[in-house]
C-alpha positions, 0 to 999 in steps of 0.5 A: 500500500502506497504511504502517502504524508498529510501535515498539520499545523496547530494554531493558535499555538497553546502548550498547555492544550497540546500537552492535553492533546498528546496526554502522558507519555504520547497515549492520547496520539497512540490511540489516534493512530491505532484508530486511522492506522497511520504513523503520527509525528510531532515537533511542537504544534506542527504535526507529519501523518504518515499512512494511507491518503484518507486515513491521513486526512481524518486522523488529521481532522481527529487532532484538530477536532481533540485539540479544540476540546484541549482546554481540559484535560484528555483521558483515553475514554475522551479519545476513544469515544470521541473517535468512535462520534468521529468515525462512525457519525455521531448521533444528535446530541439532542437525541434520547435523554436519560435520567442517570447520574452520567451527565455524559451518557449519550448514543454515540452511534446512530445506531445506538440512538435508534436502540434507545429509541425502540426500547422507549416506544416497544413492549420488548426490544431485542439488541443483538450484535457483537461485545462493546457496542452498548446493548447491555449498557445502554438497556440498563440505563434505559431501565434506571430512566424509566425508575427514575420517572416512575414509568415501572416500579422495579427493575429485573435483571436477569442472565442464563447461568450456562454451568448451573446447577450441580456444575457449581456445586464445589464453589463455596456459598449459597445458590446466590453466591455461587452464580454471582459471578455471572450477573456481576456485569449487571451489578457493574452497571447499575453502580455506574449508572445510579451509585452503590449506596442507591442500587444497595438501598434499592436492591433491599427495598425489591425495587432492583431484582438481580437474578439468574434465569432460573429464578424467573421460571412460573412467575409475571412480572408486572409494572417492571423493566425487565432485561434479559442478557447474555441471550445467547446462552438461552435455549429456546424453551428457556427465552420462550419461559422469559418472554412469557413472564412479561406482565402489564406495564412492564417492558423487556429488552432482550440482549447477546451476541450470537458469535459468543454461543457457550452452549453444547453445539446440539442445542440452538440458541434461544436468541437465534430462534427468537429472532427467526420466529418473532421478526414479524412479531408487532409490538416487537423490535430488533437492533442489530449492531455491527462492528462499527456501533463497538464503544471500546478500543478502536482495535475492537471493531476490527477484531470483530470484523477479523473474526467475522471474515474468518467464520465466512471463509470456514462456513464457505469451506464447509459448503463447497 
C-alpha cells in the first residue's frame, strides 16, 4: 500500500492544550493512530501523518477536532469515544435523554440512538450484535430512566447461568453466591449508572431484582423493566419461559451476541430462534449492531470484523 504524508499545523499555538492533546507519555496520539492506522509525528504544534491518503486526512481532522476540546484535560475514554462520534457519525446530541447520574451518557452511534429509541416506544426490544457496542449498557440505563420517572416500579435483571446447577456445586456459598459471578456485569452497571449506596438501598427495598434465569421460571412480572442478557446462552424453551413472564406495564429488552454461543453445539440458541420466529412479531423490535456501533478500543471493531471474515471463509469451506 502506497504511504502517502498529510501535515498539520496547530494554531493558535497553546502548550498547555497540546500537552492535553498528546496526554502522558504520547497515549492520547497512540490511540489516534491505532484508530486511522497511520504513523503520527510531532515537533511542537506542527504535526507529519504518515499512512494511507484518507486515513491521513481524518486522523488529521481527529487532532484538530481533540485539540479544540484541549482546554481540559484528555483521558483515553475522551479519545476513544470521541473517535468512535468521529468515525462512525455521531448521533444528535439532542437525541434520547436519560435520567442517570452520567451527565455524559449519550448514543454515540446512530445506531445506538435508534436502540434507545425502540426500547422507549416497544413492549420488548431485542439488541443483538457483537461485545462493546452498548446493548447491555445502554438497556440498563434505559431501565434506571424509566425508575427514575416512575414509568415501572422495579427493575429485573436477569442472565442464563450456562454451568448451573450441580456444575457449581464445589464453589463455596449459597445458590446466590455461587452464580454471582455471572450477573456481576449487571451489578457493574447499575453502580455506574445510579451509585452503590442507591442500587444497595434499592436492591433491599425489591425495587432492583438481580437474578439468574432460573429464578424467573412460573412467575409475571408486572409494572417492571425487565432485561434479559447474555441471550445467547438461552435455549429456546428457556427465552420462550422469559418472554412469557412479561406482565402489564412492564417492558423487556432482550440482549447477546450470537458469535459468543457457550452452549453444547446440539442445542440452538434461544436468541437465534427468537429472532427467526418473532421478526414479524408487532409490538416487537430488533437492533442489530455491527462492528462499527463497538464503544471500546478502536482495535475492537476490527477484531470483530477479523473474526467475522474468518467464520465466512470456514462456513464457505464447509459448503463447497
Amino acid at each position: 500500500m502506497k504511504t502517502d504524508i498529510v501535515e498539520l499545523r496547530l494554531a493558535p499555538e497553546d502548550n498547555r492544550r497540546l500537552a492535553n492533546l498528546c496526554g502522558p507519555m504520547d497515549e492520547n496520539l497512540r490511540q489516534i493512530e491505532a484508530a486511522f492506522d497511520v504513523t503520527i509525528g510531532r515537533r511542537g504544534s506542527s504535526f507529519r501523518f504518515s499512512g494511507d491518503a484518507a486515513q491521513a486526512e481524518k486522523g488529521a481532522q481527529a487532532i484538530e477536532h481533540f485539540y479544540n476540546r484541549a482546554h481540559d484535560e484528555l483521558s483515553l475514554d475522551d479519545i476513544q469515544l470521541g473517535l468512535v462520534e468521529i468515525t462512525r457519525g455521531r448521533a444528535d446530541a439532542e437525541g434520547p435523554e436519560l435520567r442517570t447520574r452520567r451527565a455524559d451518557l449519550r448514543a454515540r452511534t446512530p445506531r445506538q440512538g435508534e436502540y434507545i429509541e425502540q426500547v422507549r416506544s416497544h413492549d420488548i426490544t431485542f439488541g443483538v450484535g457483537p461485545a462493546g457496542t452498548g446493548k447491555t449498557y445502554l438497556a440498563v440505563a434505559c431501565a434506571v430512566d424509566a425508575l427514575e420517572r416512575e414509568q415501572v416500579k422495579r427493575i429485573v435483571l436477569t442472565r442464563p447461568a450456562v454451568e448451573a446447577g450441580e456444575h457449581l456445586g464445589f464453589l463455596p456459598g449459597d445458590l446466590t453466591q455461587k452464580v454471582d459471578p455471572y450477573l456481576r456485569p449487571l451489578y457493574d452497571a447499575l453502580y455506574d449508572l445510579m451509585g452503590f449506596d442507591k442500587v444497595t438501598r434499592l436492591i433491599e427495598r425489591h425495587s432492583i431484582e438481580v437474578a439468574p434465569l432460573a429464578f424467573m421460571r412460573g412467575r409475571t412480572l408486572n409494572h417492571a423493566f425487565i432485561i434479559l442478557d447474555e441471550a445467547q446462552n438461552t435455549t429456546p424453551e428457556q427465552m420462550q419461559m422469559f418472554l412469557t413472564r412479561i406482565g402489564f406495564g412492564a417492558r423487556a429488552v432482550v440482549t447477546g451476541d450470537p458469535t459468543q454461543i457457550d452452549l453444547p453445539k446440539h442445542i440452538k440458541s434461544g436468541l437465534l430462534d427468537a429472532t427467526e420466529v418473532l421478526s414479524d412479531v408487532r409490538g416487537i423490535a430488533f437492533t442489530h449492531f455491527l462492528s462499527e456501533d463497538v464503544v471500546r478500543h478502536p482495535l475492537v471493531g476490527r477484531i470483530v470484523d477479523a473474526y467475522a471474515v474468518r467464520r465466512a471463509e470456514t462456513e464457505k469451506r464447509g459448503k463447497s
